[in-house]
C-alpha positions in Angstrom: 106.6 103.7 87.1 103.9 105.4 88.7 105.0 108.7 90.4 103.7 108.5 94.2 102.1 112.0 95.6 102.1 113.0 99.0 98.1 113.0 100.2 96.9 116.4 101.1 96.9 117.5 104.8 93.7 115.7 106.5 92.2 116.4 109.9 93.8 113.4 110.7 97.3 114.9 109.9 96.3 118.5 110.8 95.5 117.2 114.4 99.2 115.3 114.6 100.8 119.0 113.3 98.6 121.1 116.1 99.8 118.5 118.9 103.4 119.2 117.7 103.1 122.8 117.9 101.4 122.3 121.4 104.7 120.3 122.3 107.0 122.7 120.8 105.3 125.3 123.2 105.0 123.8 126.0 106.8 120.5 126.2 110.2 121.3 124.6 110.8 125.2 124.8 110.2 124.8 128.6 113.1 121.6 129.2 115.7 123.1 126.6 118.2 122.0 129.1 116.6 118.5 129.2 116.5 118.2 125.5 120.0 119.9 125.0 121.7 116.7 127.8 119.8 113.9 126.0 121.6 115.1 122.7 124.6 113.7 124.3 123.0 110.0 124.3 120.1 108.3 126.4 120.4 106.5 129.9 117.3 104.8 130.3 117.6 102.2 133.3 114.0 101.1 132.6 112.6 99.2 129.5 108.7 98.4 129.4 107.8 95.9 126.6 103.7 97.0 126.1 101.1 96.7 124.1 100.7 98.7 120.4 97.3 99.4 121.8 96.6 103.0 121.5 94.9 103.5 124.9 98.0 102.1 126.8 101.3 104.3 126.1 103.8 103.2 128.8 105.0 106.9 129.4 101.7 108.5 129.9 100.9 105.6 132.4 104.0 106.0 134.2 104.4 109.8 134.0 107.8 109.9 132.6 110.2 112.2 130.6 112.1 111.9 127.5 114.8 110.2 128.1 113.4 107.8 131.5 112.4 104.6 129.5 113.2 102.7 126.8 110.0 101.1 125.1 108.8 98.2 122.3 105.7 98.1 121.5 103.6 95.1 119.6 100.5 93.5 119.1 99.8 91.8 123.1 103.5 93.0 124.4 104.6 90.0 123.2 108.2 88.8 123.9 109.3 85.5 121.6 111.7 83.0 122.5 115.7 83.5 122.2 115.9 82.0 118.0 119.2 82.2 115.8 117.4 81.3 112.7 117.4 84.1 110.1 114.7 86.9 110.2 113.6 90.1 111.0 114.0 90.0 114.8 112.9 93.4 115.9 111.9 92.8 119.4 115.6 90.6 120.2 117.1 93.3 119.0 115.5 96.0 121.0 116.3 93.9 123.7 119.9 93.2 122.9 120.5 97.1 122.6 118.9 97.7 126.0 120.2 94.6 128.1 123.9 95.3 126.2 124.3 98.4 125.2 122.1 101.0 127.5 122.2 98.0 130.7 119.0 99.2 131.5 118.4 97.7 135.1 114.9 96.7 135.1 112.3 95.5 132.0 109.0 95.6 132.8 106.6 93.5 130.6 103.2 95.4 130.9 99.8 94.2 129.8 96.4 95.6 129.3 93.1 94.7 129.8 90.5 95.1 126.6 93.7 93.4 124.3 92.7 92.9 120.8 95.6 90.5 120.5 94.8 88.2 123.0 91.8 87.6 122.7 92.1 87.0 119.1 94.7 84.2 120.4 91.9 83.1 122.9 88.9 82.8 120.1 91.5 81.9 117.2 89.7 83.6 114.9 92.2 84.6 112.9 93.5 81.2 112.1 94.0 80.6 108.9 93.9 83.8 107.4 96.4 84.8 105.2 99.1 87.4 105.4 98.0 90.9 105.1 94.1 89.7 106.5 95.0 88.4 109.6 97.6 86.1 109.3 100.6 88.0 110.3 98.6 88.5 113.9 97.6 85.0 113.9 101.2 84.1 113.6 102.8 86.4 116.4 99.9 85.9 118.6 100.6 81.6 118.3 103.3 82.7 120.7 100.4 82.3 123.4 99.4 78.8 121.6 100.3 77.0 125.0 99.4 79.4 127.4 95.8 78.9 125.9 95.0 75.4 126.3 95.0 75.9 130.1 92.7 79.3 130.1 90.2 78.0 127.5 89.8 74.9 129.7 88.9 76.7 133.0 86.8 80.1 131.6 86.0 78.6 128.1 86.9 81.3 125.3 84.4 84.1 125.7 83.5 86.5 128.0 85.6 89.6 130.2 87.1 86.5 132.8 88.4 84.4 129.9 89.6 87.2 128.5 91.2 89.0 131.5 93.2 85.5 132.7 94.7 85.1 129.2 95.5 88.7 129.0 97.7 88.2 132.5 99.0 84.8 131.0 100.6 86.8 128.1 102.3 88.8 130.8 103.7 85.4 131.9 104.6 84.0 128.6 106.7 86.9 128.0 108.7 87.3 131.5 109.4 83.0 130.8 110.6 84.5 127.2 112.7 86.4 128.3 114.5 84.1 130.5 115.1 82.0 127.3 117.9 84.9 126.1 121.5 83.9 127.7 122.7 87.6 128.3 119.0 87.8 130.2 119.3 85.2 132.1 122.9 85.4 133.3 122.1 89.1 134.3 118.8 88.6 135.9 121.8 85.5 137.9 124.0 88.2 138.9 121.6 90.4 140.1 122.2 92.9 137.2 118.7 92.8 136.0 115.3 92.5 137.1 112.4 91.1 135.4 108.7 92.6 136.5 105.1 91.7 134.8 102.7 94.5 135.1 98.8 94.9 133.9 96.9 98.2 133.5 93.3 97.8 133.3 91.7 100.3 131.1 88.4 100.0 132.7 89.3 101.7 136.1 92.9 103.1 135.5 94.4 100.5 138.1 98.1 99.4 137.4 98.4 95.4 138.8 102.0 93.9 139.8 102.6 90.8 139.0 104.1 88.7 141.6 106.0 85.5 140.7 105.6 83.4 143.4 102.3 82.8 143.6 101.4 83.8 139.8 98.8 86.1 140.8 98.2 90.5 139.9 97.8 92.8 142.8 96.8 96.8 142.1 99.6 99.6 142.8 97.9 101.2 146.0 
């Protein structure tokens, strides 16, 4: 067996280890007492599925500390359907956790403009391609088979308006995803829980809500 080495520290690494240091200054010293409460567990009343994308992290957006929301993150903040077959089920079971167990009151599915994984489910140009080159993406991003059809009808499948309405339709996938889990559902019923679609646009900063009723994104004022 071939004994695995730890790869010297790049500038890559180095630049992680200086913005720890810079946190441990500035962002933890200073909030010992915040730090020392969240020991005691997390009470998150928030949960933002978003995008993997590293231009879009949910608590820099949103301003929040440690401790405010609970967050998954995957290619195209994608949400799949409530499934009891076996698997690896990551994003269920973030879900279950913070609809059972932390009762978070509101999960906010937020998209993002310039997403790599949806247009890549607009194009389909990773179809085909096998796992480890593209086919694991191709596979998750299938999730927005459906919504597709529709978009790639009106706008075609290039180009930023093709590409922004099935960025907002993955918002709507999800939040219909969502509504396929029982314990969801039932909450969302009862008025225990409240679904919300959001959309940052990278281009100009803006934050869109969603609103249900008439399917359509309106920027935070």
């Amino acid at each position: 067996m071939t004994e695995t080495v730890s790869p010297p520290p790049s500038p890559e690494f180095n630049h992680l280890i200086e913005g720890y240091r810079n946190f441990r200054a500035n962002g933890w010293t200073p909030n010992r007492e915040r730090w020392a409460a969240l020991r005691e567990g997390q009470q998150p009343q928030i949960m933002v599925i978003a995008c993997s994308d590293s231009r879009v992290d949910p608590a820099q957006i949103f301003d929040v500390d440690p401790g405010e929301i609970f967050v998954v993150r995957n290619v195209a903040a994608m949400v799949p359907p409530f499934e009891t077959n076996p698997g690896h089920h990551g994003v269920s079971a973030a879900l279950e956790f913070a609809v059972q167990v932390l009762k978070v009151k509101e999960v906010v599915v937020m998209g993002h403009g310039m997403c790599g994984g949806c247009k890549a489910a607009l194009t389909q140009e990773l179809h085909g391609a096998e796992p480890g080159e593209g086919g694991f993406i191709a596979a998750w991003i299938a999730l927005l088979d459906e919504a597709r059809q529709p978009v790639a009808a009106k706008y075609g499948t290039e180009g930023r308006e093709a590409e922004r309405a099935m960025e907002h339709e993955g918002v709507k996938v999800s939040l219909a995803n969502l509504r396929t889990f029982p314990c969801i559902r039932r909450k969302e019923r009862d008025g225990e829980l409240r679904l919300r679609g959001m959309f940052f646009a990278i281009s100009d900063g803006l934050l869109h809500v969603l609103d249900e009723g008439s399917g359509t994104f309106s920027p935070v004022e």
